[in-house]
C-alpha positions in Angstrom: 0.0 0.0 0.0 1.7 3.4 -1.2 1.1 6.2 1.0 -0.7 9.0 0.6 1.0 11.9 -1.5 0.8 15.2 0.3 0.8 18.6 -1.6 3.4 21.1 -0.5 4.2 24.5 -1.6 7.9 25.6 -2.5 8.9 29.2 -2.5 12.3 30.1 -3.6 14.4 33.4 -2.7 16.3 35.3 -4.3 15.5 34.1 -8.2 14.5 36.0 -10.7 15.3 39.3 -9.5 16.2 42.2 -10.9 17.8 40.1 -14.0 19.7 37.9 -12.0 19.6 34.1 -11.0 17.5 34.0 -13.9 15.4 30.6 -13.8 12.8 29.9 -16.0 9.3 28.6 -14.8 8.8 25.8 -17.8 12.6 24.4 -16.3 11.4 24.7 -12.6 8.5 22.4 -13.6 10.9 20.0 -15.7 13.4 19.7 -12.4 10.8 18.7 -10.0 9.2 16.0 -12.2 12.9 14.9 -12.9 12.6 14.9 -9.1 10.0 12.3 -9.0 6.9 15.2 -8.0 4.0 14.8 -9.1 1.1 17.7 -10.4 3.9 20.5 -10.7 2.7 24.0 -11.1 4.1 27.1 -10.3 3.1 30.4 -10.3 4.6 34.0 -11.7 8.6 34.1 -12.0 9.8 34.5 -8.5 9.6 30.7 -7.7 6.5 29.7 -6.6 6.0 25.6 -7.1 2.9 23.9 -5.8 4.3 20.0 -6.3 2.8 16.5 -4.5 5.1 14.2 -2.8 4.4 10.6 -1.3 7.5 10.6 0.8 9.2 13.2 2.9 8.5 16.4 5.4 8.7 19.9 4.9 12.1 19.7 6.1 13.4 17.0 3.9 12.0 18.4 0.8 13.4 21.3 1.6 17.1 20.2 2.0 16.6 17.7 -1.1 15.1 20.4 -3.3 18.1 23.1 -2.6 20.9 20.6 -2.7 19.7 19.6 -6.4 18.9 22.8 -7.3 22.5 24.2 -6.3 23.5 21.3 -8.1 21.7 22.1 -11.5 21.8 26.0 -11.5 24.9 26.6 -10.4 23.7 28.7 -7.2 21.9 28.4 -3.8 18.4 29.2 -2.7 16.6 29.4 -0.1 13.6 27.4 -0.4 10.7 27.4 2.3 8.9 24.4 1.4 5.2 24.1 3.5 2.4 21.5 3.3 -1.3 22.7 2.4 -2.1 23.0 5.8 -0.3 25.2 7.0 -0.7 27.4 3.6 -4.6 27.2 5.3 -3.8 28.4 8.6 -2.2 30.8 7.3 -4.5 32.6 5.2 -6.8 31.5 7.9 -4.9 33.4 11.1 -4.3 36.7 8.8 -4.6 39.2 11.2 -5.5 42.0 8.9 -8.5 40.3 7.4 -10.3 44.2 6.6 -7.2 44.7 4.2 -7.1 41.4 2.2 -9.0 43.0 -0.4 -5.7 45.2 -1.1 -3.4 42.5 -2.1 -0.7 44.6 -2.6 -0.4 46.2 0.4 -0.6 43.1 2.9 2.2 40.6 2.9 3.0 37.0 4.4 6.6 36.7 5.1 7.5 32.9 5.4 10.2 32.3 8.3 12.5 29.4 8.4 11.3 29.3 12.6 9.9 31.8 14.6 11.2 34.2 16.3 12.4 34.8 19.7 10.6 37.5 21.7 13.9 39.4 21.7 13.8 39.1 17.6 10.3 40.5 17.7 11.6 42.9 20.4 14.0 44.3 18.4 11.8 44.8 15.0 9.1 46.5 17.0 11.3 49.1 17.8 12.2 50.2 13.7 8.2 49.9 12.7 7.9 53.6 13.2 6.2 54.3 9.8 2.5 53.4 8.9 3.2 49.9 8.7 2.2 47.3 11.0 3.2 43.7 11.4 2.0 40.6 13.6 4.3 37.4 14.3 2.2 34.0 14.2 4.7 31.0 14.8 6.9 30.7 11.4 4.6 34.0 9.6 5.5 37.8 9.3 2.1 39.5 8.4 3.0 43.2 7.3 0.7 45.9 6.4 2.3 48.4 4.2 -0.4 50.8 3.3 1.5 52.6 0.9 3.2 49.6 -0.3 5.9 47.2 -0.3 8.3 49.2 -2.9 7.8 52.6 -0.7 8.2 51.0 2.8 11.9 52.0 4.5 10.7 49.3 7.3 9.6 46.4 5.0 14.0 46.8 4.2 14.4 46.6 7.4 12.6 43.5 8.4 15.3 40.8 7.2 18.3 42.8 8.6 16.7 43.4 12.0 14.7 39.9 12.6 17.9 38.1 11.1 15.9 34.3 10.7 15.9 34.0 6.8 12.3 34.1 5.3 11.0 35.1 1.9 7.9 37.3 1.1 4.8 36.9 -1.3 2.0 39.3 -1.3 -1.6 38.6 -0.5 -2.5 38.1 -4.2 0.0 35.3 -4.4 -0.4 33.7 -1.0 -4.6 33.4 -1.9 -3.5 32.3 -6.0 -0.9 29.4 -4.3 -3.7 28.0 -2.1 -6.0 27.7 -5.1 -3.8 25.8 -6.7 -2.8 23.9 -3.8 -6.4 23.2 -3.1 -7.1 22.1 -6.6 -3.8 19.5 -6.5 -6.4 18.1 -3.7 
């Protein structure tokens, strides 16, 4: 009796941007099928994969997909890779639910842990602008009313928490549990 395959998202940092690490979507598809995934989709170019595996964890997807994908491209990434669950709970424990309707302006950062209270600490004390943020477990929600490309704090965030994450904004997060739902 095979188990059960699981769907899991993958999102990638630091690809496609500004030029650089250039990887293209149709090739992201290829190397996890190559992979042995199953029902591979992705989603615009930053590196957004929603895949189905019958073996493995969050964490050991994770380590696997990075090590092959250093392998292949020639560079690292930093790949969060999360079941559909917790892609649920977390559009499910937004805590800016009256600004979801401006997906632009509200962001989910994935966190490789969560914070201390000191990291938290620390961040609190640079959100001086109209932004506003809330920690739940491994999420960063940000609100930045005027947007991500005009917020000095949303720069700040990686710097000052220092746990590596990667952001998507609220259009993206709702469009990969869509298609994470429809893997179902």
């Amino acid at each position: 009796m095979s188990a059960q395959a699981k769907i899991f998202v993958a999102l990638f940092s630091g690809i496609n941007v500004g030029g650089n690490r250039m990887v293209k979507m149709a090739e992201l598809r290829s190397f996890f099928e190559e992979l042995g995934f199953r029902d591979v989709a992705t989603y615009v170019q930053s590196g957004n994969v929603v895949f189905r595996s019958a073996k493995g964890d969050a964490a050991t997807l994770t380590k696997q997909l990075e090590t092959a994908f250093e392998k292949k491209w020639g560079f690292h990434s930093r790949i969060m890779v999360r079941d559909l669950g917790w892609f649920e709970r977390l559009v499910a424990e937004n805590p800016y639910p009256e600004v979801a309707g401006e997906p632009t302006k509200l962001h989910a950062y994935v966190l490789e842990r969560e914070p201390t209270p000191e990291e938290t600490a620390r961040l609190s004390e640079k959100c001086t602008g109209p932004e506003r943020f809330e920690i739940r477990g491994d999420v960063l929600y940000l609100h930045a009313p005027e947007g991500l490309g005009k917020s000095v704090f949303a720069n700040l965030i990686p710097r000052t928490l220092k746990v590596p994450g990667t952001a998507r904004n609220w259009r993206t997060v709702l469009a990969l549990l869509e298609l994470a739902g429809r893997g179902g």
